[in-house]
C-alpha positions in Angstrom: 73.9 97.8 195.9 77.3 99.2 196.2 79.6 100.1 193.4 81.1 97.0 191.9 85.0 96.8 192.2 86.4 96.2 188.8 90.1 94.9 187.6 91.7 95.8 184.8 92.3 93.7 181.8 95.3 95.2 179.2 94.7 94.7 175.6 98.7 93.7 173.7 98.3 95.8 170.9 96.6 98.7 171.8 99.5 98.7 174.6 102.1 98.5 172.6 100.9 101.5 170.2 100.6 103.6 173.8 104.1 102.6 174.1 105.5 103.9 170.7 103.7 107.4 171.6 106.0 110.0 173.4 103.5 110.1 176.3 101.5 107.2 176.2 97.7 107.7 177.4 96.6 105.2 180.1 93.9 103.4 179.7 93.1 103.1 183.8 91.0 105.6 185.1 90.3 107.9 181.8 86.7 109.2 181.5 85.1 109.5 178.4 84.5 113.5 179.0 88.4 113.7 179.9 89.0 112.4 176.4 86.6 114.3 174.9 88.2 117.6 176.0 91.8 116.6 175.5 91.1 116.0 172.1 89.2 119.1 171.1 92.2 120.7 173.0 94.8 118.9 170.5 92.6 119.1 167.3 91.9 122.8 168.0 95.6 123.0 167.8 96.2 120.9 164.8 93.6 123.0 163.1 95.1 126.3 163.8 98.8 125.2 162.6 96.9 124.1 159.3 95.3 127.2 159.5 98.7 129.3 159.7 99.8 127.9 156.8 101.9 124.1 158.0 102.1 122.2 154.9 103.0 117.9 154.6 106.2 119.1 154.4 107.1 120.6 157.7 106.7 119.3 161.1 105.9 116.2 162.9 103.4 113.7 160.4 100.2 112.5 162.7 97.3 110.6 161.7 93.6 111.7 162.1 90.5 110.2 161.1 89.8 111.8 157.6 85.7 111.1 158.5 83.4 110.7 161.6 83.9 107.0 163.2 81.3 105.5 165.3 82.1 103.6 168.1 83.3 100.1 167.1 84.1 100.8 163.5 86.7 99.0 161.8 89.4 101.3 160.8 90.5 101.3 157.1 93.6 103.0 155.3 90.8 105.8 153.5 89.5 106.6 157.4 92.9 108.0 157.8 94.6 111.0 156.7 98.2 112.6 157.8 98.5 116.4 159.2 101.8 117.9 159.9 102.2 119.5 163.4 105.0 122.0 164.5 105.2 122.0 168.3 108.1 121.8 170.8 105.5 120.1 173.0 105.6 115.9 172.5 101.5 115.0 172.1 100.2 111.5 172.9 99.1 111.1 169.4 99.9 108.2 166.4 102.3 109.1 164.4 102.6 108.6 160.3 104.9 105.1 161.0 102.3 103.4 163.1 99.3 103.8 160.1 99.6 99.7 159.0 99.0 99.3 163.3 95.9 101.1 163.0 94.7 99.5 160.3 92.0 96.8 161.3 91.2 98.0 164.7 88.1 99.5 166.1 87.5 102.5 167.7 86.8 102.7 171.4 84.2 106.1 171.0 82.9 107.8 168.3 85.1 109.7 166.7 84.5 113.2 164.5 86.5 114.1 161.5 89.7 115.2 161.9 90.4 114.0 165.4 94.2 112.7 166.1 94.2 109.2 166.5 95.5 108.2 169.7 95.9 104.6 171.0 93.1 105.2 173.8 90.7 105.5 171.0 91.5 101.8 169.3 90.6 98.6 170.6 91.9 95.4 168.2 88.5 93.1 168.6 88.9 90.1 166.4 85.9 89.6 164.4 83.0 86.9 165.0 83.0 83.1 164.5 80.5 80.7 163.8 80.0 79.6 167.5 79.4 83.8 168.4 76.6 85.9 169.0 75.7 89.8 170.8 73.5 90.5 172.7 73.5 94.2 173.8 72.7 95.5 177.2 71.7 98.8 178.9 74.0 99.7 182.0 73.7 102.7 184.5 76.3 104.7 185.8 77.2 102.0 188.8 77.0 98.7 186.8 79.8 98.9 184.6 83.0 100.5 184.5 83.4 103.8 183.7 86.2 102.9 181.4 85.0 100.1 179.9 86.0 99.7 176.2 85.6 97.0 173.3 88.0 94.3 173.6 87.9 94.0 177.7 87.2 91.0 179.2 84.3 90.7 181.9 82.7 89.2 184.0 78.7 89.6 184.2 77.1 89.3 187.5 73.1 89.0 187.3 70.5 90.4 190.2 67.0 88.8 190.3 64.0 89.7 192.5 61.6 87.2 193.6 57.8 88.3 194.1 58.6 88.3 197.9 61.2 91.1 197.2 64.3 88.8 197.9 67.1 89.7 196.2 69.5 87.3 194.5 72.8 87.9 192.4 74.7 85.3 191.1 77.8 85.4 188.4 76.8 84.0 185.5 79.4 80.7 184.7 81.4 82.6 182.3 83.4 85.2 181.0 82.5 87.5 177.6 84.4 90.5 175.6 82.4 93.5 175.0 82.3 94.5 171.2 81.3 98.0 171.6 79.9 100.2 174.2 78.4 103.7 173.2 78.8 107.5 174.9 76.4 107.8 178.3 73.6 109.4 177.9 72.9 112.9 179.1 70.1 112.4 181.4 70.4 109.2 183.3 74.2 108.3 182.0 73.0 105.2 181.1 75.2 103.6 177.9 74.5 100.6 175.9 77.1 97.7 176.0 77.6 94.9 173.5 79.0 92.0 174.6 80.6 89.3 172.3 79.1 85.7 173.9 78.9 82.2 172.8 75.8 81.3 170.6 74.6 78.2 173.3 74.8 81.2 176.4 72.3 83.8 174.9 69.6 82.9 176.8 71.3 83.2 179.8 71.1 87.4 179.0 67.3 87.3 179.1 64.8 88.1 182.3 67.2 89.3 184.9 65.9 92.7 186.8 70.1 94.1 186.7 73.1 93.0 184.9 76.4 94.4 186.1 79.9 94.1 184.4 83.2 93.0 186.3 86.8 93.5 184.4 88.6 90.4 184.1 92.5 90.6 184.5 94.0 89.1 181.6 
């Protein structure tokens, strides 16, 4: 089966934290790895101004995360901790007026200690209700999208093989969140989605042979 074409969904107030940045990161298109390396470029930086001697006192205020975060973790004020950076370059980080914003979001990835906080790594996922379930799911590298983070809307579209080797996919007759989603793997890039779905629709996750995942615009 061909790669799925995806849409996609905008979260409010992840956007508008992307907009109070001097060079907002867009969600569309990034790569886990890309991030990955962007921010060991920017913490390697951060860590060598500390390491020069930059003190609270001087330079631009930025949060990091003062522990490691895993993927989907609520974000508290004690996960947080201010660095000051000296640069004539503008980064795409958070800076020390946005910490309140931060505060009750989830993170999008895991995150290690001392990582700037940028709004491509939070995701504000409201928690469960009464009514709500997850059911977790194992995706390859072509059934999902690639930037696929908590808080998106999809739409999950199911592929069942009969004993005569006929194909059938159908869309199941709703729409979920996703809650969390790890890293890929190394070896077969596989990643393990959880998806946020109504209590009476769980069953309707068990005994397919594929399940791939559609963004929603929204």
């Amino acid at each position: 089966m061909g790669n799925i074409i995806t849409a996609v969904s905008s979260n409010p107030r992840v956007a508008s934290l992307g907009r109070a940045v001097a060079e907002p990161i867009r969600r569309r298109g990034v790569r886990v790895p890309e991030v990955a390396i962007g921010l060991a470029v920017i913490a390697s930086s951060i860590a060598a101004f500390v390491a020069l001697g930059g003190d609270s006192d001087s330079g631009r205020r930025v949060l990091v995360s003062s522990r490691d975060l895993p993927a989907g973790v609520v974000v508290s004020e004690s996960d947080m901790s201010l660095v000051a950076v000296s640069s004539s370059e503008a980064l795409a980080v958070l800076p020390e007026t946005l910490a309140a914003e931060v505060i009750g979001m989830r993170t999008t990835i895991d995150v290690r200690a001392g990582t700037p906080l940028s709004a491509s790594l939070l995701s504000d996922v409201t928690p469960l209700d009464a009514s709500e379930g997850l059911v977790g799911i194992v995706v390859g590298l072509n059934q999902a999208p690639v930037d696929l983070v908590p808080g998106d809307v999809v739409s999950v579209v199911v592929i069942d093989q009969s004993v005569e080797g006929i194909s059938t996919t159908t869309a199941l007759p709703f729409d979920v969140s996703v809650w969390g989603v790890s890293a890929p793997d190394d070896l077969m890039k596989e990643r393990s989605v959880t998806l946020r779905v109504p209590l009476s629709s769980i069953e309707s996750f068990i005994g397919h042979d594929e399940m791939h995942l559609v963004k929603v615009g929204g």
